[in-house]
C-alpha positions as CSV (number, residue, x, y, z in Angstrom):
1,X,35.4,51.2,-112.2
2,X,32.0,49.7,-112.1
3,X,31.4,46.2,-112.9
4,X,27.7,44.2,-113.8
5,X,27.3,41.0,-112.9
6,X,25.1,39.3,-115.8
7,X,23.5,36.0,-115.0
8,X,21.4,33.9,-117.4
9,X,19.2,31.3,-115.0
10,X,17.1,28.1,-116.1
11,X,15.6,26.9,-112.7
12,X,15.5,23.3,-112.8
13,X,13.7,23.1,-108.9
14,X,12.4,26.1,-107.8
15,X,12.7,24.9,-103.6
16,X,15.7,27.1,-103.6
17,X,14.4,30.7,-104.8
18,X,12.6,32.0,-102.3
19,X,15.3,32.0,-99.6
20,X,17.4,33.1,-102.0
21,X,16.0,36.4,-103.2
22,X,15.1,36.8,-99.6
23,X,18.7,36.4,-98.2
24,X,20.6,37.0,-100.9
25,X,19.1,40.9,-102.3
26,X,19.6,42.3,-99.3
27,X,23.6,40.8,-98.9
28,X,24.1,42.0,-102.7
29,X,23.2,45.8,-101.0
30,X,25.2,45.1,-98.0
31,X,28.1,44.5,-100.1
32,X,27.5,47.8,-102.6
33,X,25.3,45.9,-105.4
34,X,22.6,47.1,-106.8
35,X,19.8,45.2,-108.7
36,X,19.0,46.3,-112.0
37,X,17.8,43.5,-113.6
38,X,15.7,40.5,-112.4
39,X,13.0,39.7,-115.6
40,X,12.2,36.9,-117.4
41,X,10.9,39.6,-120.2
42,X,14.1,40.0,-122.6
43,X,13.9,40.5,-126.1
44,X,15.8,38.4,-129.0
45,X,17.2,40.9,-131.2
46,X,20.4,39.5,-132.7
47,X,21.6,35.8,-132.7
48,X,21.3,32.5,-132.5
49,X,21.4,31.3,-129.3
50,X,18.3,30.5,-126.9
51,X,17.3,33.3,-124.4
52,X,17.3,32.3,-120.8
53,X,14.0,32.0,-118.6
54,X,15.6,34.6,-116.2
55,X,18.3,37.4,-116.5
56,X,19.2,39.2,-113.7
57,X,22.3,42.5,-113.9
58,X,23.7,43.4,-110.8
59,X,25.6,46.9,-111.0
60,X,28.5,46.7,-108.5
61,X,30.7,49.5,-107.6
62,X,34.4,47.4,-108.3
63,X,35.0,43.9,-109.0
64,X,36.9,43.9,-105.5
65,X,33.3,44.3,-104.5
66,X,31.6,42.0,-107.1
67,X,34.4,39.5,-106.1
68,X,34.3,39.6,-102.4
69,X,30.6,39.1,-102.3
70,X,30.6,36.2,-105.0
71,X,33.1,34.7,-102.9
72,X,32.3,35.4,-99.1
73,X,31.7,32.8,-96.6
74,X,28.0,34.4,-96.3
75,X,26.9,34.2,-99.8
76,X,29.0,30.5,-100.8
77,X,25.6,28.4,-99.1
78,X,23.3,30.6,-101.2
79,X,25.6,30.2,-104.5
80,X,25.7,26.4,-103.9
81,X,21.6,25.9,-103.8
82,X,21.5,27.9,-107.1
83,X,23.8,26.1,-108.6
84,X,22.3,23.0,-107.8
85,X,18.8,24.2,-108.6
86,X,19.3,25.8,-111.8
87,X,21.0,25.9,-115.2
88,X,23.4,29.2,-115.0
89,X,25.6,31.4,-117.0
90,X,27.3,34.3,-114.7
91,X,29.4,36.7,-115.7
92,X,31.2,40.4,-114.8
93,X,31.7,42.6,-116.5
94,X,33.6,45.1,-116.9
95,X,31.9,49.1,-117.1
96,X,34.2,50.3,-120.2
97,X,34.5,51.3,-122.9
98,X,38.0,49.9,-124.7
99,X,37.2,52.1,-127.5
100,X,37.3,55.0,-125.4
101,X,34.5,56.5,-127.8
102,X,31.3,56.6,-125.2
103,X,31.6,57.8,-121.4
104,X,30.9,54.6,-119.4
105,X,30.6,54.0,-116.2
């Protein structure tokens, strides 16, 4: 089942980004992600709470996948500068439908 990595950013110091999206978009390929997502354009449409400077979705084949990039040796020095240099919410999630109601995935 495919799984979407959503990440809300706030970049607190920017020295870290370029080396990241440099490094890090071509290890998310490597590793069977796929970028479909990286915008600071979203649009409120329900709720209260503040939208995020950047949002990036990441479609990954599995969440063996999504998992064993997020947590390879490779990608932990790149994870730890973001973390450091930004404000983040990251999540995966899962490509279904518990309803069963739409096709997904």
């Amino acid at each position: 089942m495919k799984h979407y990595a959503v990440a809300e950013l706030e970049i607190t110091d920017p020295s870290w980004v370029q080396d990241y999206v440099t490094h890090v978009t071509p290890m998310v390929e490597r590793h069977g992600g796929r970028y479909l997502a990286r915008t600071p354009r979203v649009a409120q449409l329900e709720g209260d709470r503040p939208v995020a400077p950047l949002t990036l979705i990441i479609e990954w084949p599995s969440e063996e996948a999504a998992r064993a990039f997020y947590e390879s040796d490779e990608y932990r020095p790149f994870r730890e500068r973001r973390a450091a240099g930004a404000r983040n919410e990251f999540r995966l999630v899962a490509g279904e439908d518990v309803t069963g109601a739409a096709k997904v995935g």
